[in-house]
C-alpha positions as CSV (number, residue, x, y, z in Angstrom):
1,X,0.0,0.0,0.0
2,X,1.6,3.4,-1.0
3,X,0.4,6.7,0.6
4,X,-0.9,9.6,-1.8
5,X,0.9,12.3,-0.3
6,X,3.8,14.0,-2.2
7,X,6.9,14.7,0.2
8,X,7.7,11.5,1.2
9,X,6.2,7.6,1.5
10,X,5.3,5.2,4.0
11,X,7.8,3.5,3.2
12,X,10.9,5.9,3.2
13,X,9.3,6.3,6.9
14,X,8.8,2.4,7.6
15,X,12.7,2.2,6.2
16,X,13.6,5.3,8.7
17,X,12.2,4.2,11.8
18,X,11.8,0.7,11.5
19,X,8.2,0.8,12.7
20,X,6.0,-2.3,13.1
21,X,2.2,-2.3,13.9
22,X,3.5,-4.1,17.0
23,X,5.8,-0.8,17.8
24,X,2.9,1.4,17.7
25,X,0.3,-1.5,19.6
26,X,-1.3,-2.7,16.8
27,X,-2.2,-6.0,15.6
28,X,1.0,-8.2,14.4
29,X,-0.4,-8.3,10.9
30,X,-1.9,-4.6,10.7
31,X,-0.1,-3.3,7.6
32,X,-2.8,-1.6,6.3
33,X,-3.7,0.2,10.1
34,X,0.7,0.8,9.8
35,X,0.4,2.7,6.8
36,X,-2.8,4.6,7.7
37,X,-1.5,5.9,10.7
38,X,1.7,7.1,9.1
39,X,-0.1,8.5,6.2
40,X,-1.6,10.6,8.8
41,X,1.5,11.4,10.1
42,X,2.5,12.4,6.5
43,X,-0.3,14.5,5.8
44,X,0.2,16.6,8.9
45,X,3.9,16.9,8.6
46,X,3.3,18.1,5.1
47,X,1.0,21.1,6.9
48,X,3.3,21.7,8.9
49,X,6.0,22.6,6.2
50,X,3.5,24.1,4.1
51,X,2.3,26.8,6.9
52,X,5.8,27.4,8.0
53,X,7.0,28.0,4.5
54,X,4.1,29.9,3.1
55,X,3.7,27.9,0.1
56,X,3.0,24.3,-1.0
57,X,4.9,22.1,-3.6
58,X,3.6,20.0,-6.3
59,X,4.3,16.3,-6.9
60,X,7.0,17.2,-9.7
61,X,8.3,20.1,-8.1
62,X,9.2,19.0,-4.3
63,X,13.2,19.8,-3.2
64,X,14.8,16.9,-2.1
65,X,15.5,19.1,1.0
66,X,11.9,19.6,1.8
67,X,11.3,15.5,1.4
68,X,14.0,14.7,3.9
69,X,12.3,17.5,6.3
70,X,9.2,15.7,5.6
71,X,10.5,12.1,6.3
72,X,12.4,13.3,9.4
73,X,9.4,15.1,10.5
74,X,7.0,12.1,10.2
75,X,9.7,10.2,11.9
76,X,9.5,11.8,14.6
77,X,6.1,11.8,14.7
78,X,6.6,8.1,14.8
79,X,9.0,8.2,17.6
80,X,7.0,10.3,19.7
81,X,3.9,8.0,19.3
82,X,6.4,4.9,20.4
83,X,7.4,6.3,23.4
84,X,3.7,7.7,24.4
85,X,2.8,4.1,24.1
86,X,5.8,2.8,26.4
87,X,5.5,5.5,29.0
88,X,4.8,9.1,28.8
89,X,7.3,9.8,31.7
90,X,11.1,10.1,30.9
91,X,13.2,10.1,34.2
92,X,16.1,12.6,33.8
93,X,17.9,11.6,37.0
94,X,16.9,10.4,40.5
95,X,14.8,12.8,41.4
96,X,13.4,14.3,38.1
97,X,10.9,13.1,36.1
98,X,9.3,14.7,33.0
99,X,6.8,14.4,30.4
100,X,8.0,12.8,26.8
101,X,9.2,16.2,24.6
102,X,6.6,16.4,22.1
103,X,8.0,18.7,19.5
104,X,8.6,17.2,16.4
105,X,9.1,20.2,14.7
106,X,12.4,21.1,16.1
107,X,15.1,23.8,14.8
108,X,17.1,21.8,13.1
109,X,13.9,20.6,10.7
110,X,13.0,24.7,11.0
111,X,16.4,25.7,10.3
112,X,16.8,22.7,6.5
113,X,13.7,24.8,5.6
114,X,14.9,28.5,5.6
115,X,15.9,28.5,2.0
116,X,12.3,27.0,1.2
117,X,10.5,30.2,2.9
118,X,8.3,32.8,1.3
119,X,8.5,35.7,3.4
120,X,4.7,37.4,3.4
121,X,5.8,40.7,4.7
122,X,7.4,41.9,1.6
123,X,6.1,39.7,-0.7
124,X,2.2,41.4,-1.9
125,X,-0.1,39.5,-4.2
126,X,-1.3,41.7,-7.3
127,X,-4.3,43.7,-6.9
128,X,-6.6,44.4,-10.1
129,X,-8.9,46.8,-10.7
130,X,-12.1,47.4,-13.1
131,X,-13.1,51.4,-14.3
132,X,-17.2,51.3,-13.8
133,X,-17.2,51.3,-17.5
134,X,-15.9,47.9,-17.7
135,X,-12.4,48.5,-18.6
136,X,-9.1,47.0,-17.3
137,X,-7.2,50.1,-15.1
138,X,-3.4,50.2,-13.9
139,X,-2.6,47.0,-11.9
């Protein structure tokens, strides 16, 4: 089963983590509930880059920079989910214990997609304008 999302597969995220339905407490044999589940993952990671960059790619037209982004993102999507499942508590040291860090979308992920940004600020979308007559003014 391959995924329909464009920065990366299921299975460039299967090969990453080496995530089994039995990793993530599902059936043995749930390949299909595997793949659905990281499809998700996909998807969202995909928002993700596509809010923080201001602009979404096309099948054809995604940088291989933004893939691995995408495949390190949903990685750690997976990771996170892996350790939810085992225990939500980390213990730092004898007498500290905190919560699993749940942010997947780290600086490092941030900092491979800087090239890939659209600043909005200084970037206008054009602005057209019709006379009452009916024709075309200055844009």
């Amino acid at each position: 089963m391959t995924n329909t999302t464009t920065y990366c597969t299921t299975e460039e995220v299967i090969g990453l983590t080496g995530v089994t339905p039995k990793k993530l407490k599902l059936d043995e044999d749930d390949n299909d509930g595997l793949h659905t589940l990281i499809n998700t993952w996909i998807s969202q990671a995909e928002s993700l880059i596509n809010g923080y960059c201001h602009t979404k790619w096309d099948k054809t037209s995604v940088p291989g920079a933004v893939s691995n982004v995408c495949l390190r993102l949903a990685a750690n999507m997976v990771a996170l989910a892996v350790a939810r499942r085992e225990t939500a508590l980390v213990k730092v040291n004898d007498w500290t214990i905190k919560i699993s860090d749940d942010n997947v979308f780290n600086d490092s992920l941030k900092s491979d997609l800087k090239p890939f940004t659209v600043d909005k600020s200084t970037k206008s979308d054009s602005v057209e304008f019709t006379a009452v007559t009916g024709d075309d003014l200055i844009r």
